[in-house]
FITIVO-98568 format. One record per residue: residue in one letter; y, x, z of N, C-alpha, C in turn. Coordinates in pm, whole numbers, plus 50000, padded with zeros to 5 digits. Layout:
BEGIN
aYXZYXZYXZ/...
END
This chain:
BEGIN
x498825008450000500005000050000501245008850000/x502475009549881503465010749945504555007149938/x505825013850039506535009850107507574996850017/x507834985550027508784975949984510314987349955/x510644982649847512094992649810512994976849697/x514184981049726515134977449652515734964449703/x516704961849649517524949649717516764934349672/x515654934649610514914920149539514334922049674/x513634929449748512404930149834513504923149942/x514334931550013515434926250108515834912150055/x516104906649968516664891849980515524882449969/x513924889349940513414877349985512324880350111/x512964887950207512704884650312513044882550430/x514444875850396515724872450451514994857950538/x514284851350425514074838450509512504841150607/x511404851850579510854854650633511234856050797/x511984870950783512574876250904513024863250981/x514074857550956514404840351040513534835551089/x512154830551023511314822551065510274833151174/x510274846351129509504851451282510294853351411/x511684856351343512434858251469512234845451595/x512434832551497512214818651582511224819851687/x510064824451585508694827351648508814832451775/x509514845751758509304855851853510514850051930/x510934842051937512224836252050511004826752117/x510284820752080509264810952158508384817952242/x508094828952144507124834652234507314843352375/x509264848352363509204851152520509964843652586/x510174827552537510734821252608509584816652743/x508244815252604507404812952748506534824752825/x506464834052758506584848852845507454849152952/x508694844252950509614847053050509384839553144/x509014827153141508874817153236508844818453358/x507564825453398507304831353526508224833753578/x508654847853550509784853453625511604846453658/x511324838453538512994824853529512664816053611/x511014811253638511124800853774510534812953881/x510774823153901510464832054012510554817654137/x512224821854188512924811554261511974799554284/x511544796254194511124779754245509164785054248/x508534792554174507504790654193506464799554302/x507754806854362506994818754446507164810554582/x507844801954626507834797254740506844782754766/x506794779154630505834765854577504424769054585/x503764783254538502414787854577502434796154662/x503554801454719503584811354852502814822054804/x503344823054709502774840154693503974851454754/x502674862554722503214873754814504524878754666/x504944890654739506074900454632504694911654541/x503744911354592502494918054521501934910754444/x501524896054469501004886254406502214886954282/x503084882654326504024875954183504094888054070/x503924903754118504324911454041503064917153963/x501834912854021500484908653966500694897953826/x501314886153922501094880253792502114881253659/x503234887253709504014892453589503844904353503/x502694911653599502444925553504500944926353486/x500274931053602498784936453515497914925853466/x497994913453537497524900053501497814895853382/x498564896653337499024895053170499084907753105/x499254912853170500224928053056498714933953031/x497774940253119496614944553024495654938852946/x495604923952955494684915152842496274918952760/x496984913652775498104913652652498054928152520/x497944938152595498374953152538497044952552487/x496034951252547494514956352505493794949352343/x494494933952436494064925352283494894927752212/x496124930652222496984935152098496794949252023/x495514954552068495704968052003494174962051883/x493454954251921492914948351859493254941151715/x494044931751792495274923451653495434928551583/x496454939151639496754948351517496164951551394/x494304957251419493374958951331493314948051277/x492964937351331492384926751228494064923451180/x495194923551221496534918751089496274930451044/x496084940651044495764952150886494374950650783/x493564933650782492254933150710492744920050675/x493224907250736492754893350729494254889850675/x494404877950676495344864850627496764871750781/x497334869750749498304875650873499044860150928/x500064853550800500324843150876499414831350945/x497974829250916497164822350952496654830051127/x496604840651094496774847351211497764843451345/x498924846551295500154842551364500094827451421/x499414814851341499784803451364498664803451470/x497454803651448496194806051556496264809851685/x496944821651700497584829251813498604816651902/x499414816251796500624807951869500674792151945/x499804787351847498934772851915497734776952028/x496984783652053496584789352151497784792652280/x498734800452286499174803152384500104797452423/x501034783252355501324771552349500834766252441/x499394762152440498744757652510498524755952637/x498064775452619497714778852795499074776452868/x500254779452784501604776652881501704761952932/x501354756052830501434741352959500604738553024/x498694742553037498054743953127498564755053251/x499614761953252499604766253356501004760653462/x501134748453379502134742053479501034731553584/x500034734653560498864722653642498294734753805/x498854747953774498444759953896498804749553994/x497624756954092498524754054271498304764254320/x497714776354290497814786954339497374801054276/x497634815854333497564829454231496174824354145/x495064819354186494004822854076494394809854021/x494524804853998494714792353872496214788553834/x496974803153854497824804753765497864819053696/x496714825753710496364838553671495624838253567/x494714831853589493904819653452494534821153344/x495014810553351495564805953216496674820753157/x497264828253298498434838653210497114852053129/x496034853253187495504861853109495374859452958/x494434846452941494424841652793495844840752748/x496974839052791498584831452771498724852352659/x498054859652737498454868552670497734881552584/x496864873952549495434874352448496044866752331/x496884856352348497164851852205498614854852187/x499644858452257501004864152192500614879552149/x499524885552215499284901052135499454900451960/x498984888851937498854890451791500064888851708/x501474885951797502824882551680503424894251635/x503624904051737504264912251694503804926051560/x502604926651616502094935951503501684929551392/x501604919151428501604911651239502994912651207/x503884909851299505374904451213505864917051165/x505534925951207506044939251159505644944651038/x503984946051074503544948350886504484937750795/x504314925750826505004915450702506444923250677/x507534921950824508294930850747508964941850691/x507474951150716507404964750656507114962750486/x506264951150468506054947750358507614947050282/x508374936050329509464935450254511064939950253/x511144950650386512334953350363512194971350356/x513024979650282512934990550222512875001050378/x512985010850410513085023450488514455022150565/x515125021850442516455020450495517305010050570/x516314999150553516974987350652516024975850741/x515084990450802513904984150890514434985651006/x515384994250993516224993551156516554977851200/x517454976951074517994960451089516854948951128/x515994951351021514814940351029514224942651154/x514234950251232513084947351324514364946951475/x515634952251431516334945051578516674930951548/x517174925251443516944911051387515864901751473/x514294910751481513714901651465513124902651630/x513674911651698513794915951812515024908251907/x515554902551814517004893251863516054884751925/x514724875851948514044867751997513694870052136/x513824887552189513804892152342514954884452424/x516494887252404517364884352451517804872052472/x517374866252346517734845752318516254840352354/x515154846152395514094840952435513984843352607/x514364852752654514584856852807515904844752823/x516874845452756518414833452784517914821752811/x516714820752709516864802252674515724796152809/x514694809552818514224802452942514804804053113/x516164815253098516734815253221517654800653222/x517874795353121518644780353096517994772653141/x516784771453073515424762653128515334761353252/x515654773153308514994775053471516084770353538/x517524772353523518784767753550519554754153570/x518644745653436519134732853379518074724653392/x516924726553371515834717853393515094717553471/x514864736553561513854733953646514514727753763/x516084721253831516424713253961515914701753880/x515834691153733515964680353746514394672853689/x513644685653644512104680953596511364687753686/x511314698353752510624706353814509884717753706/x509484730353741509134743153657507844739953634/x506634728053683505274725553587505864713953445/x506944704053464507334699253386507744706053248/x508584717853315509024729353236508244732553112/x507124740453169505744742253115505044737553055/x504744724253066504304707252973504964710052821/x506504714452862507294708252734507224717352673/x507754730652712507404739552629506114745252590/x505254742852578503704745752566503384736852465/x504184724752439504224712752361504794715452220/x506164725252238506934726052132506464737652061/x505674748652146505184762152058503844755251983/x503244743652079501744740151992502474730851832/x503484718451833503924719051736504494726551646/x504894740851675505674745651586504114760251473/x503584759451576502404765751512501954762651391/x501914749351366501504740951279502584737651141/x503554751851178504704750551097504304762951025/x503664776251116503594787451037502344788050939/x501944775450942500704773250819501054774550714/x502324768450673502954772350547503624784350508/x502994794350585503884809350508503204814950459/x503704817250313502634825050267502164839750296/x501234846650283500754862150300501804864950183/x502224880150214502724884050146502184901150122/x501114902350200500364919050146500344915850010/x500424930649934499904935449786498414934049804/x497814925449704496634925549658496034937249665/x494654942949692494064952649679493514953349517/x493374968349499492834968949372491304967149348/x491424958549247490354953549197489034961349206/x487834954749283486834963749304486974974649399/x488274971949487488134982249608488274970349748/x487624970949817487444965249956488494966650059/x488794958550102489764968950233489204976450319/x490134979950433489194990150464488754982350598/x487744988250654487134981050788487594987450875/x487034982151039487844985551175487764998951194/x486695005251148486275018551216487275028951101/x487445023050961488165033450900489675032150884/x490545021250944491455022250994491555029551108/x490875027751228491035035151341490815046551345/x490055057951225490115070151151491565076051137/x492225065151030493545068450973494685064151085/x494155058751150495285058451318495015068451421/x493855078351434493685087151537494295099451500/x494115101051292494425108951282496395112551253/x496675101651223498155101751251499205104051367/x497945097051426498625104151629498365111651653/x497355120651639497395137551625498245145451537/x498585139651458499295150151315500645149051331/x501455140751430502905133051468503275135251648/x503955151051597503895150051817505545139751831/x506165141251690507335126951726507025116051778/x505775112651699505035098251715504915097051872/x504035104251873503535105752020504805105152157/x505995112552117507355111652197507965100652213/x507795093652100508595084152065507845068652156/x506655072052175505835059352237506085063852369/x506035081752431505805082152563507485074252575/x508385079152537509845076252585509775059252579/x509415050652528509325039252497508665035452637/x507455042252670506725035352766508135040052896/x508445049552928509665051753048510565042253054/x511265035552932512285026552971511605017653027/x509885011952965509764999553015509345003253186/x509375016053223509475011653403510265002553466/x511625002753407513024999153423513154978553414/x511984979653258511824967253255511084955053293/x509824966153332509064962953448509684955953595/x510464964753661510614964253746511924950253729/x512394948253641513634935553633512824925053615/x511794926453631510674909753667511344904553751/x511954920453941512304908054035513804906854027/x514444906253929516184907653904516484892553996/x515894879253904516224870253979516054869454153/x515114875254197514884872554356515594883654398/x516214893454320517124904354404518224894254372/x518884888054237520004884754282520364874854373/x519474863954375519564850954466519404861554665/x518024867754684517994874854806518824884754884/x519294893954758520184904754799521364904254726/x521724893954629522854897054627524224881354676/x522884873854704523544859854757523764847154648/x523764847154538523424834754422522924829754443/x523464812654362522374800654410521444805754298/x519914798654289519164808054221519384796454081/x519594783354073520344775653942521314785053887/x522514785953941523734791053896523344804953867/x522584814453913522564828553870521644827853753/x520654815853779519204817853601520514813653512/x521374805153521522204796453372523164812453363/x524034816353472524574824853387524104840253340/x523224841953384521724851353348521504849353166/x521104835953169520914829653061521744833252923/x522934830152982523904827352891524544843852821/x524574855052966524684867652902523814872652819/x522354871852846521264873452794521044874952631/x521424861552609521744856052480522804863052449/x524074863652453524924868652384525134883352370/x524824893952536524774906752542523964911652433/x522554903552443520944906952409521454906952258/x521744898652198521844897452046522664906951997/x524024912352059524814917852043523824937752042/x523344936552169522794948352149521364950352035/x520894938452017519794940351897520554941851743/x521074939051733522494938551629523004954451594/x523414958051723524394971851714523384980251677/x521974976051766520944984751742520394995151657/x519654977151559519094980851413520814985851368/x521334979451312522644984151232523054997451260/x523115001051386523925016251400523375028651402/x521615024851390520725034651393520185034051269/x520825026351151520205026951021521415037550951/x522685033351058523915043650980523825059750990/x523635057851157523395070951205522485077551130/x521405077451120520655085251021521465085950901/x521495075950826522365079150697523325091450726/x523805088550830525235095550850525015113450871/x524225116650973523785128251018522225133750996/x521355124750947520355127950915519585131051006/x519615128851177519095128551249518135113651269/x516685119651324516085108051335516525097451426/x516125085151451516455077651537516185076151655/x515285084551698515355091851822516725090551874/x516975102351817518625110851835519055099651854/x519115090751835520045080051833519475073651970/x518495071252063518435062952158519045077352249/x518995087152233519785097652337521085095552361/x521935091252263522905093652286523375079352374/x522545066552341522965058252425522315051852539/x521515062852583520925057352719521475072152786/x521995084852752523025089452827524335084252852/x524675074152774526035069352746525775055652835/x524555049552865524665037552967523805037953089/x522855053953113522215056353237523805053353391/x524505056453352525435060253495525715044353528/x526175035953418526715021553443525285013353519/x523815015653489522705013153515522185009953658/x522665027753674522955034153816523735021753934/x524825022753872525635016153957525555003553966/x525064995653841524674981553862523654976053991/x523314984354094521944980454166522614985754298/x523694991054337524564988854443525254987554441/x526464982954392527894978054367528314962154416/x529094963154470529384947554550529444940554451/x528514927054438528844917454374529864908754340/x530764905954434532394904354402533014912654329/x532714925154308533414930654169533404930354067/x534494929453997534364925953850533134934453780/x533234947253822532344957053756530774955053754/x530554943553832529104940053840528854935353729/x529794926153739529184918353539529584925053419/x530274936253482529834941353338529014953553362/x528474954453440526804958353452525834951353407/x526364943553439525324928853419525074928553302/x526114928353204526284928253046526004938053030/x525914954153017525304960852981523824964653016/x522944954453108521614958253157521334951152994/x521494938252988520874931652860521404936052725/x522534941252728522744949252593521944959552567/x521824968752674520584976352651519484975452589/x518744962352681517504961052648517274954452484/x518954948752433518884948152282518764958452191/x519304965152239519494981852183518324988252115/x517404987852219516134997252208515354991652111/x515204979052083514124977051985514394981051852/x515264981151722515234983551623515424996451598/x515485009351675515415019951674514555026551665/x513275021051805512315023751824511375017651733/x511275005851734509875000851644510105006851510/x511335010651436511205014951292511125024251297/x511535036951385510975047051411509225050551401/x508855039751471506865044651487506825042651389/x507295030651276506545023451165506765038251031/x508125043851059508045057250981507415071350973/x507125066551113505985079851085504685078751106/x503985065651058502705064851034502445055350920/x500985064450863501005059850691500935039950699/x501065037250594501615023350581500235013450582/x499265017150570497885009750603497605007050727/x498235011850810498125011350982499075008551040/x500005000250979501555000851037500774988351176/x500194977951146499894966251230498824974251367/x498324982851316497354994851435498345000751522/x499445010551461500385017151511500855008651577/x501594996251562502514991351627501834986351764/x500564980051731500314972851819499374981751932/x499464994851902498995008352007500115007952067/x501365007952009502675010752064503505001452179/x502854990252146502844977252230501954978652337/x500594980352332499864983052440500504995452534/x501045007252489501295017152564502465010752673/x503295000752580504725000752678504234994852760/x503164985152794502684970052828501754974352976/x501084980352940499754987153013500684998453101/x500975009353070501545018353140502825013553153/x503555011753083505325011853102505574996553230/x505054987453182505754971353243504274975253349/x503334979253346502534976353431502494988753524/x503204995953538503635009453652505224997253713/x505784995353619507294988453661506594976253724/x506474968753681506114956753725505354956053870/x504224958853858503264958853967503894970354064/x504244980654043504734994654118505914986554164/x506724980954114508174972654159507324964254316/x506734955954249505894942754387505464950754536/x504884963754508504044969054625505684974054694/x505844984454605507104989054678508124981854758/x508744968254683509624955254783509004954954928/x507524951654857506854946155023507084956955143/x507254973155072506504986055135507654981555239/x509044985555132510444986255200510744976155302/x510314961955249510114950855345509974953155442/x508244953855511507964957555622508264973455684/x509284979255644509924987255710510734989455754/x511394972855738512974969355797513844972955713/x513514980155585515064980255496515414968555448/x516514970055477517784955555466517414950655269/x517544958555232517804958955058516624965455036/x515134957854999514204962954961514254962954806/x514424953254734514854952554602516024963454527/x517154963554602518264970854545517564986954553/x516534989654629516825003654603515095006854522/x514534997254538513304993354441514024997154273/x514774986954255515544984454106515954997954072/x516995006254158517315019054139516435029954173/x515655030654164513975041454158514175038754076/x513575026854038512615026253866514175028253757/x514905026053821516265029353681516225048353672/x515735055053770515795066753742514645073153714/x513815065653735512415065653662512545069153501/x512695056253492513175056053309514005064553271/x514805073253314515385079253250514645092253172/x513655093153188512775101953137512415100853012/x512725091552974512715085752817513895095352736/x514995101152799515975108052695515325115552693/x514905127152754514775146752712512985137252593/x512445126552654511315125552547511945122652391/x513225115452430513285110852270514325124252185/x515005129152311515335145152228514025153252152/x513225152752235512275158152180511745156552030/x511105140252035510855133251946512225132151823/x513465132051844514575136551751514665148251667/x514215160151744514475170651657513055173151570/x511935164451645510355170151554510335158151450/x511125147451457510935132951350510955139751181/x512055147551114512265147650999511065154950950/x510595165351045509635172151019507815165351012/x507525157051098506835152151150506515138151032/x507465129451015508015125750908507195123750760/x507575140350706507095142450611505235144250603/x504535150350735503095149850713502605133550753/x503405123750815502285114250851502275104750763/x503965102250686504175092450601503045086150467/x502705100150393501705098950265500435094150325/x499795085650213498635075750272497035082450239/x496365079050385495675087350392494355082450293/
END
């Protein structure tokens, strides 16, 4: 297969990109859930600060990463959008069976399968639009389609804000579990858009893709940088599972009024930074010819200090919210840099393998060191009488992650080089 080029490929997958982005706005609207009814559902099953961070990280996150490294293989053999719709009516599903929990194991249930079937969106949506948009503007396409993190985390901190005082957060769950199972039934109509194989040649099977993926991650120490630095931020993001119960606990918000205006930055920061993202890391290269690496260095040195300070700074100061606004601009930031980054330096038959290795790494190690490492630690600090177990929880793991720059320096200066051996198809 190769790479989509020219401005015909870009305008017709203008309406593609839209319709996964939607996708991928559903899919972490109800990903987010959990953690947007934190507030209402941790005191409703009386779970522990270990329990909840169980069920926000290793409880989902390693069926999630594991089966998604799976997906991946089969979206690099089978029908991809039929794929996508299968997945999505499945985990539709389990989301409104898990508004029926009354407690950790039968709401653990349903989140394991809940994330056995979102493994499969992203590394399909990526091959598709590796398929159709050129080198030069996969930055864009994939923070575009990454815009679904920020307006999918917003729309269910709204949810949790606006609906969970007047339906309750299993009602929540009903409806939305309702609207991803109808909308599934929407991605039936997209067509595949892989290049036909040549006539009288087979595709290739699991074991000889996973050949041409072992050997690309050996032959790419960028590659390899570029996933470890990826997995470091997500400590950071891990650990903002408990943002809502630090802000309502430690920083005093009603927990309505802090999910709506949570919500509302979310969405606008989030889009804004998926935006600047892809766009400024498609220039930057143009511009200096540095990989896009180089490019997450310069702005997670440029927003580590504001980070810093967001996690002790009096909340009556103005300067909080715009901490506030730069935590979720951030987390817009990183995706169209990074994901078009991996997708360039591994050959184009494995882009749906690569990605969805790349997904498991952040998922498994990154959210599941943050996540679960976040829960034990609250409790540790808890029962040790610190006043602010959260605030200084949040700021660990923010300096945690910072280990992601000297990786993506790294991965910056070996990309152009690195680049050139993994790209040609094996």
């Amino acid at each position: 297969m190769t790479d989509a080029g020219g401005s015909s490929a870009v305008r017709g997958g203008y309406g593609l990109l839209v319709l996964l982005t939607l996708m991928n706005v559903l899919n972490f609207v109800d990903r987010q859930l959990l953690s947007s009814f934190a507030n209402f559902i941790v005191p409703d099953l009386n779970l522990t600060n270990t329990e909840f961070g169980l069920l926000t990280g290793l409880v989902f996150i390693v069926f999630y990463a594991v089966a998604g490294f799976f997906m991946g293989a089969l979206a690099d053999m089978v029908h991809r959008p039929r794929l996508i719709a299968g997945a999505m009516f499945a985990w539709s599903a389990l989301t409104a069976a898990s508004g029926l929990a009354r407690n950790f194991v039968t709401l653990a249930i349903p989140r394991v399968f809940i994330g056995v079937g979102e493994s499969a969106l992203t590394p399909t949506a990526m091959s598709l639009l590796a398929d159709r948009f050129p080198p030069e503007r996969r930055g864009f396409a994939s923070g575009f389609y990454y815009m679904g993190v920020p307006v999918g985390v917003g729309v269910s901190l709204l949810v949790a804000g606006f609906l969970g005082p007047a339906i309750g957060w299993r009602n929540c769950f009903f409806l939305l579990g309702a609207v991803g199972v109808l909308f599934s039934l929407v991605v039936l109509s997209v067509k595949e858009t892989r290049i036909a194989p040549v006539k009288g040649v087979e595709r290739p099977r699991f074991g000889e893709l996973l050949s041409v993926f072992v050997a690309a991650l050996k032959a790419s120490p960028a590659l390899q940088l570029t996933i470890l630095a990826g997995v470091c931020i997500h400590f950071l993001l891990g650990a903002a599972a408990f943002d809502q119960l630090w802000l309502v606990r430690e920083r005093g918000f009603d927990k309505a009024q802090i999910a709506i205006l949570s919500g509302v930055i979310s969405v606008f920061a989030g889009v804004a930074g998926n935006l600047f993202g892809g766009i400024a890391c498609d220039r930057f290269v143009a511009a200096t010819g540095q990989g896009r690496p180089m490019f997450m260095v310069w702005v997670l040195l440029a927003l580590l200090p504001v980070n810093l300070t967001y996690r002790l700074i009096d909340p009556q100061s103005a300067f909080f919210w715009v901490c506030l606004v730069v935590a979720y601009f951030q987390l817009g930031v990183f995706y169209g840099p990074t994901f078009s980054a991996v997708q360039e330096l591994c050959p184009p038959q494995v882009r749906s393998t690569v990605v969805a290795f790349y997904i498991m790494s952040l998922n498994v190690v990154g959210l599941g060191i943050g996540i679960t490492g976040s829960g034990i630690m609250v409790d540790a600090l808890a029962a040790r009488g610190n006043p602010q177990p959260y605030s200084w929880t949040l700021f660990a793991f923010t300096c945690l992650s910072a280990l992601a720059i000297p990786c993506y320096f790294a991965a910056g200066r070996l990309t152009r080089r690195t680049s050139r051996r993994a790209a040609p198809v094996v």
